[in-house]
N, C-alpha and C positions, 0 to 999 in steps of 0.2 A: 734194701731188699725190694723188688721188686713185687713181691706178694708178700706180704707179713703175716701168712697164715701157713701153719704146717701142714696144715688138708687143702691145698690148693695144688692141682692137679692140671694137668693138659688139658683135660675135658674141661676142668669148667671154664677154662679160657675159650672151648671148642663153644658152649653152651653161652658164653657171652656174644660170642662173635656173631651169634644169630639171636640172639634178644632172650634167651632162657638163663636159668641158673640167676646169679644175683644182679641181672641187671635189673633197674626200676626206673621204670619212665612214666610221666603224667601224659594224660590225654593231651594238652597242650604244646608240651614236648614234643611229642609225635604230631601232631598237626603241623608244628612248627619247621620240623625235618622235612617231612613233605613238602612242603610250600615251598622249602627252599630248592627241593630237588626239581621240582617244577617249571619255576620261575627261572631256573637255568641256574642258579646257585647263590644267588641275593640272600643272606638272612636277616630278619626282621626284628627287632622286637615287639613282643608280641603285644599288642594293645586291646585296651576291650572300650575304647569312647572313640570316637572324632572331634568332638566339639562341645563345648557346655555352653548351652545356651542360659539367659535370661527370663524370668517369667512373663514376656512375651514374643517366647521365641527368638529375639535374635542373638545372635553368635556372640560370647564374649570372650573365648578362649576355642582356637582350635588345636588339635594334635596331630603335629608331621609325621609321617611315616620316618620312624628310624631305623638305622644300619647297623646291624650287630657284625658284620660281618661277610666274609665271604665264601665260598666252598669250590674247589675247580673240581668238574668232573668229566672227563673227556668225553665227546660228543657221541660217538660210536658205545661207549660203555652206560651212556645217558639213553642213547636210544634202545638199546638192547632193555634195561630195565622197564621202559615204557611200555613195551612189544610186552613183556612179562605182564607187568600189569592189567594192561589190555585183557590180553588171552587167559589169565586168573578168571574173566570174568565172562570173556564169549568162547573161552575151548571146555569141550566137555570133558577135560581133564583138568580146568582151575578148579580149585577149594570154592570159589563162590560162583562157578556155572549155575548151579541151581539157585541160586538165591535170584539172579538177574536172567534166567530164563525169560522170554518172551518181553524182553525191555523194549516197548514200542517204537525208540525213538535211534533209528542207523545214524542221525545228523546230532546228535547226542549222545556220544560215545561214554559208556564209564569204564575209567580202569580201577583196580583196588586188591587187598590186599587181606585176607585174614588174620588172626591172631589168636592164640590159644595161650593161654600166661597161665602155669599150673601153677596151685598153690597145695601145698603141702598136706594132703591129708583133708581136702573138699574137691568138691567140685570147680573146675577151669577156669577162669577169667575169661570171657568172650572180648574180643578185638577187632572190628574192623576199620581199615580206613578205605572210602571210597571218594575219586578226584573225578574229574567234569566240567561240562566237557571238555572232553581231550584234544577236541577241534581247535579251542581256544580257551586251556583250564581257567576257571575262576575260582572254583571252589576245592576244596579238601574239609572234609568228614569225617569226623574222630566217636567214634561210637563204643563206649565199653561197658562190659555188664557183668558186674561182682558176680562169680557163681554162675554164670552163662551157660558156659559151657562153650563148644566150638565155636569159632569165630563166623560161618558160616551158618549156624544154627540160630545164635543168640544174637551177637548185632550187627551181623550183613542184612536181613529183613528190616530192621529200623533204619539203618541205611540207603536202602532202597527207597523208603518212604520218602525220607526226606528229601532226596533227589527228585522224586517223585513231583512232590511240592515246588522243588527249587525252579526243575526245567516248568513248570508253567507259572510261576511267578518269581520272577529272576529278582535278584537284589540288585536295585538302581542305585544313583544319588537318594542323598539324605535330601528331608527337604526338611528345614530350620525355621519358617518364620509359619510356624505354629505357636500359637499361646497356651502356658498352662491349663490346667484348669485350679480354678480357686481353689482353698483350701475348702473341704469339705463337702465339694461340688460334685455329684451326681450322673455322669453323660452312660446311658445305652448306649452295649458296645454296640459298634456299626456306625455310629452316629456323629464320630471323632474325628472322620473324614479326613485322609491326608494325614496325618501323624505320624505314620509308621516311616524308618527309613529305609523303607525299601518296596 
């Protein structure tokens, strides 16, 4: 059988095929879809380290970028989608025009996408993902918020934000030959200088 439920109907296949009814996706997931539709159709797995360092900083294990995979999606059907997301975001008929109203920056294009994930008898699941720039993407933005509400109300503004942040302090290399700090040891923030990877 192809559906092994007696109440399985055209629609909710109609409701799957756009992300409603019993599909479930992690925020992860969905970062993960994206990246790959972006990058032209590479999929990743998805990782949360680059390298473990030493307690003084240097490298003792790094993490390659792995290949889950591949996805073909013809180029003309790729661009149209892009164009969509685009215009979600600067035509004043996308779901997140007003969220990115007066986005300062023409040479930092964002495209994105809202999401509304009903749940049964509450209030919406808010959704959004928003990518950047589109000149030359680096990033995707997975933003969701239990009880939101529209995807444009609830986590397209924390989206913005973040982007916000990202175009004026872009994620560089890591920088590794940073030292612990001891066990128990004290530093004011501000005062860690260099630390961060990014």
């Amino acid at each position: 059988q192809a559906y092994p439920y007696d109440t399985w109907y055209v629609a909710d296949q109609l409701e799957m095929a756009f992300g409603q009814g019993l599909t479930e996706i992690t925020p992860i997931q969905m970062a993960n879809a994206y990246s790959t539709f972006l990058n032209g159709g590479t999929r990743f797995v998805p990782q949360i380290a680059l390298a473990v360092t030493n307690d003084r900083g240097q490298v003792i294990q790094r993490f390659a970028p792995q290949v889950a995979g591949h996805v073909h999606l013809a180029p003309l059907v790729r661009q149209t989608l892009i164009q969509g997301y685009e215009e979600e975001v600067s035509s004043p008929l996308g779901t997140g025009y007003y969220v990115w109203q007066g986005w300062p920056d023409s040479t930092y294009t964002i495209a994105g996408k809202t999401g509304t994930a009903s749940v049964a008898g509450q209030v919406p699941n808010s959704w959004y993902v928003g990518m950047g720039p589109m000149q030359n993407p680096q990033y995707v933005v997975v933003v969701v918020i239990p009880n939101g509400g529209f995807g444009d109300l609830g986590a397209g503004p924390v989206v913005r934000e973040i982007f916000t942040y990202l175009r004026s302090h872009p994620v560089g290399q890591p920088h590794y030959q940073v030292a612990h700090l001891a066990a128990g040891a004290v530093t004011p923030v501000g005062q860690l200088g260099g630390t961060t990877a990014g």
